[in-house]
C-alpha positions as CSV (number, residue, x, y, z in Angstrom):
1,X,5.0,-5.8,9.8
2,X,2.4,-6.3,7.3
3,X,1.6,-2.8,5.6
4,X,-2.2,-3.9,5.4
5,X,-3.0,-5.5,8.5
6,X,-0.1,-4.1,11.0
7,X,0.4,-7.3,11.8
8,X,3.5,-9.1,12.0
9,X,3.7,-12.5,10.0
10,X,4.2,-15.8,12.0
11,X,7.1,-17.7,11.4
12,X,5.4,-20.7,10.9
13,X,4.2,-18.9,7.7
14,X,7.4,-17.6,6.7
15,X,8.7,-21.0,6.9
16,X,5.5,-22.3,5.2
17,X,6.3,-19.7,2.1
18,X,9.8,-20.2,2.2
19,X,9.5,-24.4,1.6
20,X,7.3,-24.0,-1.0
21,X,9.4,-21.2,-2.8
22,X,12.6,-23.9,-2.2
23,X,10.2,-26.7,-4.1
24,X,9.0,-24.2,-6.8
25,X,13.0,-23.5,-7.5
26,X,13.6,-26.8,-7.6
27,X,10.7,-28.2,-9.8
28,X,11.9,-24.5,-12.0
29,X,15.3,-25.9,-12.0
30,X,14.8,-29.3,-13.2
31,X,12.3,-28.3,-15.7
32,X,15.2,-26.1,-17.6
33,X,17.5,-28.7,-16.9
34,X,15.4,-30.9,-18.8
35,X,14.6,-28.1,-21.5
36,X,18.2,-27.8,-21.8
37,X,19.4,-31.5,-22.2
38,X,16.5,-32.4,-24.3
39,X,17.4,-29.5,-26.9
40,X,21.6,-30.3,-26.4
41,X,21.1,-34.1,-26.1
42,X,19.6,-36.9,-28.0
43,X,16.3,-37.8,-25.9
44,X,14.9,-40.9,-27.0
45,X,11.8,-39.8,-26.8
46,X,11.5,-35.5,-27.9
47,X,8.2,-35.0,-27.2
48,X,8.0,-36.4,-24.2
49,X,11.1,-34.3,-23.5
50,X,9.4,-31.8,-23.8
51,X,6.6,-31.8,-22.4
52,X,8.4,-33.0,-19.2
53,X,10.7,-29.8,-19.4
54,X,7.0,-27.6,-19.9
55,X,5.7,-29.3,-16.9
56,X,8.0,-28.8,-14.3
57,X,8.7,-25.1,-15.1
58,X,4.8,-24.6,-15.2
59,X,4.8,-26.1,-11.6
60,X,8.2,-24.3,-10.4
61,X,6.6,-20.9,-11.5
62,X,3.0,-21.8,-10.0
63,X,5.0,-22.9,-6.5
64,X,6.9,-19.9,-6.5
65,X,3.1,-17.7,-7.3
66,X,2.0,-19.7,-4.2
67,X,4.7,-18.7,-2.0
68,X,5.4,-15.4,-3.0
69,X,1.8,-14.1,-4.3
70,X,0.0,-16.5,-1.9
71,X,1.5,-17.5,1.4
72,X,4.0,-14.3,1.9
73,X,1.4,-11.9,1.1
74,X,-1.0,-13.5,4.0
75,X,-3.7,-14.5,1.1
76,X,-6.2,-17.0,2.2
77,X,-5.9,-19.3,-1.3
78,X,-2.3,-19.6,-0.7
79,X,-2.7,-22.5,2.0
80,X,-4.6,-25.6,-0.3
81,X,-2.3,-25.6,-3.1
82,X,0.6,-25.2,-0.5
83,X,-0.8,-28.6,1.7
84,X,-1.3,-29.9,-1.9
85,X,2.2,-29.9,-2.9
86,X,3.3,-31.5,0.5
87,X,0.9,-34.1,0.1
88,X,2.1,-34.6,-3.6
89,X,6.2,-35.0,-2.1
90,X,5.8,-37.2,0.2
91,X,4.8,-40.0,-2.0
92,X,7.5,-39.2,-4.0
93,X,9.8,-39.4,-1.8
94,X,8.1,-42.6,-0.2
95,X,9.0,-43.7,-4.0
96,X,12.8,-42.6,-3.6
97,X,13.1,-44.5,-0.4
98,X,11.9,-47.4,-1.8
99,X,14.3,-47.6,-4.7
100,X,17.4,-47.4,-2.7
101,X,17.8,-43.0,-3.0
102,X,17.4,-42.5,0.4
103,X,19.7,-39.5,0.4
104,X,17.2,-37.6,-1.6
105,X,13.9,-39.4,-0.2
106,X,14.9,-38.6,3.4
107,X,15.5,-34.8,3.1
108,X,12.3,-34.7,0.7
109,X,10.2,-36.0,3.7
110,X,11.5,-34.1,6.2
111,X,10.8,-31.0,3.6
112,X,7.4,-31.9,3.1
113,X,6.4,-32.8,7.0
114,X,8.1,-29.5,7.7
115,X,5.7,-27.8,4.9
116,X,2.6,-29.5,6.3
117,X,3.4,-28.6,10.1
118,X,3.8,-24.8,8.7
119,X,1.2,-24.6,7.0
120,X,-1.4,-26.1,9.2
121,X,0.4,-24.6,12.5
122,X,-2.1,-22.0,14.7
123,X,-0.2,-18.9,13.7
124,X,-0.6,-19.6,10.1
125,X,-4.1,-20.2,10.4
126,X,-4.9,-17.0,12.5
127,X,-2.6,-15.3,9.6
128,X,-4.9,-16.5,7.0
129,X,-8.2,-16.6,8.0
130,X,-7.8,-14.3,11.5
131,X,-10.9,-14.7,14.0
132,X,-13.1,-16.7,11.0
133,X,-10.9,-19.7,12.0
């Protein structure tokens, strides 16, 4: 049960917090990966480095503010950058596909579409916005 509304949150926005808390870990990961290897390894390029490794910890940290500060807590400005992400996987994944990693392009897609249908589902909507919807 929510402590503010009494209301009990849909699991369509459980499942909608909890994918874009599992791509906010992974962009989080990847970016220290990349901080890590850039600072242990010879990048060919260190500012790019970088500013990669800054970039995807930036948008693991803001995914996981989404989900966690946004979507969990049933706050309305939680949803648009949640659809955004989705909408920013799946060509990514298209991307994957297309260059023969179709064990990571697959699973991506099926991620995002799962994201998406959470987060535009009924329940998630009446969550959000209630009767205004």
């Amino acid at each position: 049960m929510d402590r503010v509304s009494g209301v009990k949150r849909p699991w369509s926005l459980i499942v909608a917090a909890a994918v874009v808390a599992l791509e906010g870990l992974v962009a989080l990961g990847l970016g220290g990966f990349v901080a890590v290897e850039s600072l242990v390894g010879k990048p060919d390029d260190v500012t790019s480095a970088i500013a990669e490794a800054v970039f995807g910890v930036l948008v693991g940290a803001g995914l996981l503010w989404v989900a966690w500060g946004g979507l969990y807590k049933k706050e309305r400005w939680g949803r648009a950058p949640g659809v955004l992400a989705q909408i920013f996987v799946l060509p990514v994944a298209w991307t994957l596909m297309q260059s023969g990693q179709a064990r990571l392009g697959i699973p991506l897609i099926v991620v995002a579409l799962a994201g998406l249908a959470a987060l535009l589902a009924p329940p998630t909507t009446h969550a959000l916005y209630g009767d205004e919807s």
